[in-house]
C-alpha positions as CSV (number, residue, x, y, z in Angstrom):
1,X,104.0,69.7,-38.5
2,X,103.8,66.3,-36.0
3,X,100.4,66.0,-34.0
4,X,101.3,64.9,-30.6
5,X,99.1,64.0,-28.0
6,X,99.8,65.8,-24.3
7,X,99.5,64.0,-21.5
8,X,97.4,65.9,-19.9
9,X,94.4,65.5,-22.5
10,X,91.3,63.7,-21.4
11,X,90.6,60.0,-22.4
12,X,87.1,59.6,-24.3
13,X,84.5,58.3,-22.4
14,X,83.4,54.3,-23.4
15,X,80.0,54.5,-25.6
16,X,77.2,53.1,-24.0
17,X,75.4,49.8,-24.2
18,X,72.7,48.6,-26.5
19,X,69.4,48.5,-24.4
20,X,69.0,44.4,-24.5
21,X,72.5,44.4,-23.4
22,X,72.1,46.7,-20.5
23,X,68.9,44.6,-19.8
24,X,70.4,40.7,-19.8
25,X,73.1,42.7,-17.4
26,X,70.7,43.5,-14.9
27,X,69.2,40.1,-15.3
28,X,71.9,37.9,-14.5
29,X,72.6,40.4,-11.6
30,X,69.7,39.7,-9.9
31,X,70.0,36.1,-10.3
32,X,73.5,36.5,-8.9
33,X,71.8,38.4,-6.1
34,X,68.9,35.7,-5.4
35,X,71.6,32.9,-5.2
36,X,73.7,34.3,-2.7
37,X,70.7,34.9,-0.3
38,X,70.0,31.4,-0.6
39,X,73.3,30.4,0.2
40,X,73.6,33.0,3.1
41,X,70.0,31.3,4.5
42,X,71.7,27.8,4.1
43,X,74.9,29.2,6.1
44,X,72.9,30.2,9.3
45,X,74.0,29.1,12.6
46,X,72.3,26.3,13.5
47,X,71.0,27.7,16.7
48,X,68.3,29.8,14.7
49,X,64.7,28.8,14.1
50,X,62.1,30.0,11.5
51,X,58.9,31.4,13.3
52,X,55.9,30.3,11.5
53,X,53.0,32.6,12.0
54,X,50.5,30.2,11.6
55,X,50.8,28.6,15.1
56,X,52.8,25.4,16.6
57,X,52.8,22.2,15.0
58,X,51.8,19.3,17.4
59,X,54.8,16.6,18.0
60,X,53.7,12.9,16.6
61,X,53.4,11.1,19.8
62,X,55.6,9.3,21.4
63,X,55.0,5.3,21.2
64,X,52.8,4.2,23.8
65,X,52.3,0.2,24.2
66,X,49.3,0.1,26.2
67,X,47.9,3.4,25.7
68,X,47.3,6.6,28.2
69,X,45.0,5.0,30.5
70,X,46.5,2.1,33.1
71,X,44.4,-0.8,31.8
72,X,42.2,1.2,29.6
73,X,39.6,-0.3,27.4
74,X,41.2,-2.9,25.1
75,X,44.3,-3.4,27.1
76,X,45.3,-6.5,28.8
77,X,46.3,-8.1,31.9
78,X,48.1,-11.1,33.3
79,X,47.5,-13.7,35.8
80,X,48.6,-13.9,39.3
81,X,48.6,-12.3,42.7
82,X,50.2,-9.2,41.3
83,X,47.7,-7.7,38.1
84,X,50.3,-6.1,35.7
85,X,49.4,-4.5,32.2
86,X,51.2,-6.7,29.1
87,X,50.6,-6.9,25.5
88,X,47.4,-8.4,24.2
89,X,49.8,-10.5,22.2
90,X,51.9,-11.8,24.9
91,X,51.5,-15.1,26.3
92,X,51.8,-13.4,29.6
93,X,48.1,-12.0,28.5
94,X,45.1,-13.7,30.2
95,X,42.2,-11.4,30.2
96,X,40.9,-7.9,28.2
97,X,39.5,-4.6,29.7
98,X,35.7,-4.5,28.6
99,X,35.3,-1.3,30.6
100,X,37.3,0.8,32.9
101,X,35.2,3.4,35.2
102,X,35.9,5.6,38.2
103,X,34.7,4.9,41.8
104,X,33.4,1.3,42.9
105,X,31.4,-1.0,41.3
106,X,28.4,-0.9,43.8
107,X,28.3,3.2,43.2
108,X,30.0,3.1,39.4
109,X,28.2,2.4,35.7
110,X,27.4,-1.2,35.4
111,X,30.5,-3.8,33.7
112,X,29.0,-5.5,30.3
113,X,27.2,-8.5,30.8
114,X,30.2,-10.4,29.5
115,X,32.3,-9.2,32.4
116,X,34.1,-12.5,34.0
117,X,35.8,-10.9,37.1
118,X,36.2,-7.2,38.4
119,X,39.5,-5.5,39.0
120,X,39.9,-2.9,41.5
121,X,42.8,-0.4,40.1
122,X,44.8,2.0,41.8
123,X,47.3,3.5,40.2
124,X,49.7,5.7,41.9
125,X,53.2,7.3,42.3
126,X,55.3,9.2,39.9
127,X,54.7,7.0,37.4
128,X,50.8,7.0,37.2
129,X,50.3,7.8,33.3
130,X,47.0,8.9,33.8
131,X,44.3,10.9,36.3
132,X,42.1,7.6,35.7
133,X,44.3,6.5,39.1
134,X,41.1,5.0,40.9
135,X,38.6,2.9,39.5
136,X,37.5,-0.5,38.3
137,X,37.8,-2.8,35.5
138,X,35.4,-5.0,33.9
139,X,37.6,-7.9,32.5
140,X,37.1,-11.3,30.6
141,X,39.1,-14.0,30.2
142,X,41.1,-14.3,27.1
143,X,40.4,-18.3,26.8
144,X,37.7,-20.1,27.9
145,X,36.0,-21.3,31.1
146,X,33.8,-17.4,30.8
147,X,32.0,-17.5,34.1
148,X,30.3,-14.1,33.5
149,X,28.4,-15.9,30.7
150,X,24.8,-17.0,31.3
151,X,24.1,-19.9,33.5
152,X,28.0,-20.6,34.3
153,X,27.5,-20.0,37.5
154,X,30.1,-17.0,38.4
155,X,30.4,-13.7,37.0
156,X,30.3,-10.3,38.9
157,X,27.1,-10.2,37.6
158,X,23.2,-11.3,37.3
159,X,22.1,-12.2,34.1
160,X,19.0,-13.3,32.1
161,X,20.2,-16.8,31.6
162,X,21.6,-17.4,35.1
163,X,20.5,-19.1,37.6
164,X,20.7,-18.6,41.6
165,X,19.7,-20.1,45.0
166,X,17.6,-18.2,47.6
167,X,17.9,-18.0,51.3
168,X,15.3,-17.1,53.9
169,X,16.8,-13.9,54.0
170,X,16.0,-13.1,50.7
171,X,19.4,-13.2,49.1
172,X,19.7,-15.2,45.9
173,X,23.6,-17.0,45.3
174,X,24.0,-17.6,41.6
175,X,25.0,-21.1,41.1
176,X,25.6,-22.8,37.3
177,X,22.6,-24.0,35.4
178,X,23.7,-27.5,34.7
179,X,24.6,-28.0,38.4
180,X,22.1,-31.0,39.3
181,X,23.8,-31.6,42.8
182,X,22.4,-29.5,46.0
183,X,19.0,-29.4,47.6
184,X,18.1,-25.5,47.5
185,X,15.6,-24.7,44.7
186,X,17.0,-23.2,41.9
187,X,15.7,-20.6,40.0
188,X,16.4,-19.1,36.4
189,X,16.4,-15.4,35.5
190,X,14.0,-15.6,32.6
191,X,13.7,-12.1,31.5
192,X,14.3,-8.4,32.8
193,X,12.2,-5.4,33.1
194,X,12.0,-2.3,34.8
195,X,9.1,-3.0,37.3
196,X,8.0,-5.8,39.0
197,X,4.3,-5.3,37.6
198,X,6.0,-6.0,33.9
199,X,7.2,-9.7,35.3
200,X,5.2,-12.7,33.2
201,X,2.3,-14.1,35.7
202,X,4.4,-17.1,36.2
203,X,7.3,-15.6,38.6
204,X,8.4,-17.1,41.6
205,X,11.2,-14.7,42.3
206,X,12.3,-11.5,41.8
207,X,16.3,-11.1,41.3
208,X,17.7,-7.6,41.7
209,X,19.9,-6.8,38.4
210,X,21.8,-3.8,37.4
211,X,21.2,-1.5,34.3
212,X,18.4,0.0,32.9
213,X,15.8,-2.8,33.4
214,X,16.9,-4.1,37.1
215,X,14.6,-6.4,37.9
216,X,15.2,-10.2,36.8
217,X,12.1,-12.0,36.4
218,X,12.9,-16.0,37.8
219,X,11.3,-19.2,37.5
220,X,11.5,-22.3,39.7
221,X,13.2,-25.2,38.3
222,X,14.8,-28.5,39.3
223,X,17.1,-28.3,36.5
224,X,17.6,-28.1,33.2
């Protein structure tokens, strides 16, 4: 007799896989998985942002020519009626900021002893890049003539090397050393020192400096 197969007889089930088989499946698989994740992260809209727990990241700054302070320490200035702020390297420049300080000079920290002229500063308006909007600045010249150098003469300052005239009121006029004109004895700022006791015997006049030793020690001289 035929053997027939009915229809209605159920197919055998597939054997199963060898175990490094079933492994290397689940393998690529998980690749597969890893890669579309990274694709999905790369697909993001572009209006998302990654937090990062560890706290914002300061921007670079911005470029800033002549730094945060108006005429700051370094910077430098042109010539004219109207003081503006240029680049050291422009042949606009004519004189450097030694110091820049708050308040006046007469109630302010000293300038250097190199200071040529003083500039009073006020910076205001929307503009102002600073709070440093009131103040002074102790400048010199770029080039020579330096008249805050000893015995030139000029200067915001009294110096040991300078020289002055006195009145009968007792204010001394600095005048340059090598000055041989005039008939108002001329004296020379010898030394400073913090007391008028500490002055060599040979003083004839006592100059009122600034700083820490603020008494100039002067000596009479026809010239030099």
């Amino acid at each position: 007799m035929d053997e027939r197969v009915s229809s209605g007889a159920r197919s055998r089930r597939p054997a199963p896989l060898p175990a490094r088989v079933a492994l290397a499946a689940r393998v690529v698989l998980a690749v597969a998985t890893f890669v579309v994740a990274l694709l999905l992260a790369a697909c993001e809209a572009p209006g998302r942002t990654v937090t990062d727990d560890r706290g914002p990241v300061p921007a670079p700054p911005g470029p800033s020519p002549y730094g945060v302070v108006f005429l700051g320490p370094g910077d430098c200035s042109s010539r004219g009626p109207v003081i503006r702020e240029v680049f050291c390297r422009s042949e606009k420049a004519a004189a450097t900021v030694l110091a820049r300080h708050l308040g006046t000079p007469s109630s302010g920290p000293p300038c250097p002893d190199a200071t040529d002229f003083v500039l009073h500063v006020s910076e205001t308006g929307t503009g102002a890049r600073s709070r440093l909007t009131t103040g002074y600045a102790c400048m010199r010249n770029l080039e020579p003539p330096h008249p805050g150098d000893p015995g030139q003469g000029g200067g915001p300052l009294t110096v040991v090397g300078d020289c002055v005239t006195a009145s009968r009121a007792g204010e001394v006029t600095e005048t340059t050393c090598a000055d041989a004109g005039g008939r108002a004895p001329r004296y020379r700022v010898e030394s400073a020192v913090r007391r008028r006791a500490q002055c060599p015997d040979d003083t004839d006049l006592f100059v009122s400096l600034r700083g820490e030793k603020p008494v100039g020690c002067a000596r009479r001289s026809t010239g030099w």
